[in-house]
N, C-alpha and C positions, 0 to 999 in steps of 0.2 A: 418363541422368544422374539421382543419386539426390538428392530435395531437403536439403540442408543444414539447411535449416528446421523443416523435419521431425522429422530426429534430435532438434534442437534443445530442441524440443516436445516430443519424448519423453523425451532424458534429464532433462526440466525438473518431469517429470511425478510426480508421487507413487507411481509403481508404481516408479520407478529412482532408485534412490543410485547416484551418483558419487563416489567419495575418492580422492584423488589421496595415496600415500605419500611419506614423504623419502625413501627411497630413489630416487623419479624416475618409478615403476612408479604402477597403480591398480588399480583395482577397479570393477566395473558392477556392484551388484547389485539385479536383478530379485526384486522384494517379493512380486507377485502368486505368480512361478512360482519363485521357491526356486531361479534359477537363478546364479550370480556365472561375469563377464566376468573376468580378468585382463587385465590393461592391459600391456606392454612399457612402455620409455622412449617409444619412438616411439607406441604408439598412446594412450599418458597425453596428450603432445605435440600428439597430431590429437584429440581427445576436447578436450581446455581447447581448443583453437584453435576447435573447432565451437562451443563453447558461450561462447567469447568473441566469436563470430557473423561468423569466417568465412564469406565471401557466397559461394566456391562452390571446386570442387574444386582449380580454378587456386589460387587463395588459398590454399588447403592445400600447394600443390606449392612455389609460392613461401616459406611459412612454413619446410616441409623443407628446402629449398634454402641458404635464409641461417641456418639451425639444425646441419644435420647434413652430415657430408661427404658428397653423395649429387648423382649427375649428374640435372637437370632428369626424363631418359627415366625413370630409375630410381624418384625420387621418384614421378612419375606416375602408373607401375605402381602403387605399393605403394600410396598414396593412394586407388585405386581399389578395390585390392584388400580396404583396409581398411574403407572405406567401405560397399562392400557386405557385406563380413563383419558389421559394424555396424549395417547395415539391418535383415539376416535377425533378429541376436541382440534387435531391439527391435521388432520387429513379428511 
């Protein structure tokens, strides 16, 4: 399990911007390496939910659940999946 926390610290950190567009969509971008996240709706979604300090991945799956049409398994997966996509791109 990946710490929530962690990300938290990271994206809080002076090497990464966060912007969230109106369109619903965002943006990560890493200052050190010139690198930019694009965000979907859903990972704009799990990105504020982490940094509004979601306590842990259940949290996340629950937030997708009463957000988006998406069965509990489903949410799970992707949460997971995103999560660690998310790890790698900040560390």
């Amino acid at each position: 399990m990946i710490d929530l926390a962690a990300l938290t610290v990271a994206l809080a950190s002076e090497r990464y911007t966060h912007t969230s567009l109106a369109d619903g969509t965002g943006v990560i971008l890493d200052i050190e390496g010139m690198h930019v996240l694009t965000l979907n709706e859903t990972g704009e979604f799990l990105v504020a939910a982490v940094l509004a300090g979601a306590a842990d991945d259940a949290e996340l799956v629950t937030r997708m659940v009463a957000e988006f049409e998406v069965e509990a398994p489903q949410a799970q997966a992707d949460v997971a999946e995103f999560i660690a996509e998310l790890h790698t791109y900040l560390t």
